[in-house]
N, C-alpha and C positions, 0 to 999 in steps of 0.2 A: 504494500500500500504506500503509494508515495504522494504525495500534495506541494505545491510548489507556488511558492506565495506569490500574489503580482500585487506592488505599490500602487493606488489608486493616483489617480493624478490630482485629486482635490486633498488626498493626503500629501504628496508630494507639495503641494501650492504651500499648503499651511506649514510646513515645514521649510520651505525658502522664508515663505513671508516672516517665519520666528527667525532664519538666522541673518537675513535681512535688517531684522528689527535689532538684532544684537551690533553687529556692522555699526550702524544708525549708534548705537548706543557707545560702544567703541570709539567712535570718531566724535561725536557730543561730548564725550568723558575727557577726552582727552587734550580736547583744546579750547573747551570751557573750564575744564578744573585742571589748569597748570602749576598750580600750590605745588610746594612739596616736591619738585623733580614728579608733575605728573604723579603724584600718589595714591590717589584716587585711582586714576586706569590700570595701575599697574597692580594694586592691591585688590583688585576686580579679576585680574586675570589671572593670577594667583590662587585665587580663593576658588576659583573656577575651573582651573587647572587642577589643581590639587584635589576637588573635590571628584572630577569625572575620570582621574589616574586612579583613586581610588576605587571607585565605581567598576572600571574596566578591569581590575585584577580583580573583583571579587566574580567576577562572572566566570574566569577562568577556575580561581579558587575556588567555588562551590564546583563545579566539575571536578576537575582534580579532586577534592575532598571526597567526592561519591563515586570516584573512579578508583579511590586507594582503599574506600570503607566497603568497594561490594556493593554500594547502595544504587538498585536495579532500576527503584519505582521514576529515576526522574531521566531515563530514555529516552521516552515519550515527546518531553520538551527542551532538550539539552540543547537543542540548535539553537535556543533563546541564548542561552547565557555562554554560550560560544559567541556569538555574534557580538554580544554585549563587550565581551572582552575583547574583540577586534578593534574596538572605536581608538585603541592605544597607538595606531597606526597613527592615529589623527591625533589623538589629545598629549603625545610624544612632541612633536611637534610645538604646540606652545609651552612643553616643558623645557625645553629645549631653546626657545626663545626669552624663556628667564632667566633661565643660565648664562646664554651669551650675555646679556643685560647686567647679568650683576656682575659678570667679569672684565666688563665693559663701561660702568658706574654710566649705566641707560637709569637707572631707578635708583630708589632708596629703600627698597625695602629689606636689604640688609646692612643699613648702612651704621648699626650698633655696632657692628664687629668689621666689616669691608674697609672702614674709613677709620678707626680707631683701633687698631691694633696696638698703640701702645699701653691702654686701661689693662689694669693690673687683672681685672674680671676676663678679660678677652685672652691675656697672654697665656691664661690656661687654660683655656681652651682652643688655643692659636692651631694645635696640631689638626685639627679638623677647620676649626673656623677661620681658613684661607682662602681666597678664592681661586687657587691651582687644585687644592687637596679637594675643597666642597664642590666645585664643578666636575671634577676626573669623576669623584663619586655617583654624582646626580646623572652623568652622563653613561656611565657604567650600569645603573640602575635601569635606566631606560633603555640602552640597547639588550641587553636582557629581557626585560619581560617583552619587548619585540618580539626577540628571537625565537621563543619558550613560546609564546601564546602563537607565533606564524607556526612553528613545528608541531604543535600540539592539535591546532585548525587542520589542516594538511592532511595528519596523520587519520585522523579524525573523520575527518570529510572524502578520503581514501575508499569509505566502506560504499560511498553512494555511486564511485563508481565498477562496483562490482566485488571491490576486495572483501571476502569474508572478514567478518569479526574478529574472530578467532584470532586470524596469523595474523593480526595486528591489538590484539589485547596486552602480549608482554610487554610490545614498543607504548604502547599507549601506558602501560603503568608507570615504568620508566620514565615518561618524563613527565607525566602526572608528579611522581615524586620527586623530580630536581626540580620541579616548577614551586611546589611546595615549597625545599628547603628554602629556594631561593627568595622566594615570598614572605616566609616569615622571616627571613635575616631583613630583607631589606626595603618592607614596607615600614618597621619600625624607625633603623636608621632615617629612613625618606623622611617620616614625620619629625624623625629632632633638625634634620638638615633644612628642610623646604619651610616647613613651620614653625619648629618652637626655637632654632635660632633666631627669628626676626628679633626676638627678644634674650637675650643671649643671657639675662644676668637672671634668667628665672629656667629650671627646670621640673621634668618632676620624669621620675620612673617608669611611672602607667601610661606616659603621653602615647607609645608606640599601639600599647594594647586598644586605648581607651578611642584615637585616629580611627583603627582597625574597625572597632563596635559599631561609629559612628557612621563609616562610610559604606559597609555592610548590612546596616540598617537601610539605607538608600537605594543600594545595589537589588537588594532583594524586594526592593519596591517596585524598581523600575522592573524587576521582570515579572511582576503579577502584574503591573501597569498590560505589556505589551502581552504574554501570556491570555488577559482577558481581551482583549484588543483583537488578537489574531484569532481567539476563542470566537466572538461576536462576528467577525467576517465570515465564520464557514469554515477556518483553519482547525489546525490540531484536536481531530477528531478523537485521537485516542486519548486525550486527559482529559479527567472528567475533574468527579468533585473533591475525591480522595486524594489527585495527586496537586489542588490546589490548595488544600487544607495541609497539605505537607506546609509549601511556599509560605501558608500563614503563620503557619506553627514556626519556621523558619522566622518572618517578623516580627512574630512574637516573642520569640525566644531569646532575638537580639537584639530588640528592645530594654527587655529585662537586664541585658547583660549589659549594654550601653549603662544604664542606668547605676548598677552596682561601681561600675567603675567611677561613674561620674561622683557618683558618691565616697569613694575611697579615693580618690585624688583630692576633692576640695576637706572631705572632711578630715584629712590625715595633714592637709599643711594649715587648715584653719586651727587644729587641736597644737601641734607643733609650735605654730606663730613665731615661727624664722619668719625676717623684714627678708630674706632673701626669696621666701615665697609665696609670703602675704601681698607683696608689696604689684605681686599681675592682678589680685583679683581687689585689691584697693584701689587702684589704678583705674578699674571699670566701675568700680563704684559712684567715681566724681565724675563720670559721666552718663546722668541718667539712660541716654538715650543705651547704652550698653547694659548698665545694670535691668534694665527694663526686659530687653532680651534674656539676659542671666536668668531669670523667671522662665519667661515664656518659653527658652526652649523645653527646659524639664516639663512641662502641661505638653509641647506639643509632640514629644520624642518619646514620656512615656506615660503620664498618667492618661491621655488621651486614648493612647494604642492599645494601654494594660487595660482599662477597663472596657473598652468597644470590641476586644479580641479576645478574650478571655475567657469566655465558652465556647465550646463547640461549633455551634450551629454559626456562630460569630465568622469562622473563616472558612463558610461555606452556602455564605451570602455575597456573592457579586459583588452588588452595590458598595456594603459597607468596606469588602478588601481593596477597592476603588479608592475611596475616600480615605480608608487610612491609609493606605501608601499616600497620595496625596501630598496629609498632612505630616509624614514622614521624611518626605520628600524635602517638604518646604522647610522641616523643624531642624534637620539635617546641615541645608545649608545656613541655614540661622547659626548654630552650634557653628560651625565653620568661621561664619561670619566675624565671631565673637573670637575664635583665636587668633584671627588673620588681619582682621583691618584696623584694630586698634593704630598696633604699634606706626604703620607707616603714613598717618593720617593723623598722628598726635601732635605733634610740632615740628618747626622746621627744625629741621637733624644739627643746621649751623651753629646753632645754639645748644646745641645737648648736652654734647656731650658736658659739658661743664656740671651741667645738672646732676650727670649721673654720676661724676666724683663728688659730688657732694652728697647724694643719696649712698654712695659708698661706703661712706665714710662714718655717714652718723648708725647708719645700721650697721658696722661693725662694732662702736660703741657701745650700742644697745644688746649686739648679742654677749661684746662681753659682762656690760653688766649685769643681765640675765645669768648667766653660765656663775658668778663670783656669788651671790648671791645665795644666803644660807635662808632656808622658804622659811624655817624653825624660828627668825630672830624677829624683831619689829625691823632691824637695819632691812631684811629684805623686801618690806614692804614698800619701803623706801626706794630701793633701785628698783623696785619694777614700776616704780612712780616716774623713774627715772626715763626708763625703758617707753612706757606710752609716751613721757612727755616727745622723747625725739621720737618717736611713732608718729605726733602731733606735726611733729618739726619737720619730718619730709613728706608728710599731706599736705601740707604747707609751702614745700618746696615744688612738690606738682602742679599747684593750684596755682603758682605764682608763674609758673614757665606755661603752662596751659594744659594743665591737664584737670584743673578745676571745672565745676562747674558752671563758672564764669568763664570760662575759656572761650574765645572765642577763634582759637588759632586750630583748632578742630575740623581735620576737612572730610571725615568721613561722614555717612549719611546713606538711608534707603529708599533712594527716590528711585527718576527716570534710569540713572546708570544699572544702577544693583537690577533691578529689576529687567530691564531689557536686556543685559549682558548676559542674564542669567539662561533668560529663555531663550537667547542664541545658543547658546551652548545646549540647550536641549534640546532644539529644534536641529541644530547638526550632528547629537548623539542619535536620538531617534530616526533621521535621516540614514545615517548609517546603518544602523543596526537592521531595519525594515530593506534597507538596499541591500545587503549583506544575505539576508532571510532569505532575498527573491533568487538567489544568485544559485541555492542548490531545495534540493529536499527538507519538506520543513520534517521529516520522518527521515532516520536510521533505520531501514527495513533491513540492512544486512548487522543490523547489532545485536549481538546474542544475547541481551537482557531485554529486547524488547516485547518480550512476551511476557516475560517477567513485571513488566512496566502495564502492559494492557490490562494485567490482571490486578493492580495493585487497589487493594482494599485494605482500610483501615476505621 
């Protein structure tokens, strides 16, 4: 049984006209909001970038994942998140145009560490945060999962013309599993490199994990998006409702885990109260338009999801798995939003660094008078008095360079750009991936699980 998808042309339309409208958006952003070396576009494309690399590995990774676990039932629709994962063809491409950029000093969005190498904060972490060592990296990274996702397509798409299953299941484990290692080594680093350098003087442990939940969550929306999408045309007759309540069970499941993490990263450096790691989400605080997000993505990534998906019958309702992908989708990039467009939209960088040895400084103070500090005496009571006051003293320092909520040197914002940039870039995910679909068999009829797959009940 084969089926062989054809693009409508009024899907196609609607698909230029989104990346059209991003285009439009790009070119508006960019020379309307010149602030900043262009901060605004550049931390838009970024944030966009980031978020659809992440997106296109996990469509490979959930394959991989059910090609090393045995797991039969998702046969049926695998051509989805094969395709998904191809888009890396394309979205390589603008990773690749940030890189040349920051080695290039086109932008500023790493200009904590690119332009200041002499800060004492930077020079330890100088062995990676270079722009020969961090580009070789980012650059290695992405020719990689090229290579791994075209070989693994190929191999794959081998059975439609004719190759039994079989003599291609060992090759297909194989690099299911290098695809793997290679995934989990270096989605992690991607995330401290691409992202949580922008801000060099803050880390945390779980960012790699916590990247991972987040864009995973998305991934596996967009493909019950398309999944129902292809369902409604006439497509992929053999998944029914069991093998979508898998896909839910899948957003719900990492939802939940999004969410634990989210919770063990803020709640382990809030309990901690190092100025070395309080001082990213204090940061967002004195600007409500961020703090406001801070909220809203937890409502929309999981208390939304957890309680609309949470029964049964929940992710084997259509509509409803529509809608929360949706709002998954949207909560997704928001969370993104919130780690990425701060830092290069806060102030002009000409000015900074000065700031930042001064933030250096008093927060070294503070933690040592924290650490000297015997909790048993009244004296202790005292240095931790100490301790909030310069806690005080470099809220104070933010506010004054503009990171206040008087700030008016603030060029980030979710208008026309955010928005139209965004839906370019869906509008040429989706483009792809729907072109990609039409291009073979949306059915593996020579794959030896796929009976295994038409029968899957749960």
């Amino acid at each position: 049984m084969t089926e062989h998808f054809k693009l409508s042309d009024r899907a196609r339309n609607v698909f230029f006209g989104m990346i059209a409208l991003g285009v439009i958006g790009m070119i508006f952003t960019f020379f309307l909001y010149p602030e900043n070396h262009h901060s605004r576009f550049w931390s838009n494309l970024l944030l966009n970038t980031y978020l659809f690399t992440g997106i296109s590995l996990v469509g490979l990774f959930f394959v991989a994942g059910h090609q090393q676990g045995w797991g039969g039932w998702i046969t049926a629709l695998k051509r989805v998140p094969e395709a998904i994962a191809s888009f890396i063809y394309v979205i390589a491409f603008f990773g690749v145009l940030i890189i040349i950029g920051t080695y290039l000093d086109w932008h500023n969005l790493y200009a904590h560490w690119s332009q200041h190498q002499d800060e004492p904060a930077i020079k330890g972490k100088s062995a990676l945060l270079n722009k020969n060592t961090w580009s070789a990296i980012n650059l290695i990274f992405y020719g990689l999962w090229v290579l791994l996702i075209f070989w693994y397509r190929k191999t794959s798409q081998d059975e439609d013309n004719g190759t039994v299953y079989a003599s291609n299941l060992v090759k297909l484990r194989k690099i299911a599993a290098i695809f793997l290692v290679v995934f989990g080594v270096s989605e992690s680093i991607f995330s401290w490199t691409f992202v949580m350098s922008i801000d060099p003087h803050w880390y945390s442990t779980l960012f790699g994990w916590y990247n991972f939940a987040s864009y995973t969550c998305a991934g596996i929306a967009f493909m019950v998006l398309i999944v129902l999408y292809l369902k409604s045309r006439g497509y992929l007759k053999l998944v029914n409702e069991n093998h979508l309540h898998d896909l839910g069970t899948f957003m719900f499941g990492f939802t939940v885990f999004w969410m634990y993490l989210w919770f063990s990263q803020f709640m382990l450096q809030w309990y901690a109260n190092v100025p070395e790691d309080t001082i990213f989400w204090t940061k967002r605080w004195n600007v409500g338009w961020f703090k406001f997000w801070f909220y809203a993505v937890l409502v929309l990534n999981f208390l939304i999801p957890f309680l609309f998906l949470l029964g049964r019958g929940a992710k084997r309702r259509n509509g409803r798995m529509i809608l929360m992908a949706l709002v998954i989708i949207c909560g997704h990039y928001m969370d993104f939003y919130n780690l990425i467009m701060y830092e290069p939209n806060a102030i002009e960088h000409e000015h900074k660094a000065e700031t930042e040895k001064k933030e250096s400084a008093l927060m070294k103070q503070g933690n040592v008078l924290y650490a000297q500090a015997d909790h048993g005496t009244s004296d202790s009571k005292m240095d931790e008095k100490k301790v909030e006051a310069k806690g005080d003293e470099i809220s104070h320092e933010h506010k004054s360079e503009g990171h206040g909520e008087e700030a008016e040197t603030h060029h980030a914002g979710l208008g026309f750009p955010e928005i139209s940039i965004f839906l370019g870039f869906i509008g040429m995910f989706l483009f792809w991936v729907f072109s990609t679909l039409s291009k073979g068999s949306l059915v593996p009829t020579n794959d030896a699980y796929l009976k295994e797959s038409m029968n899957h009940h749960i």
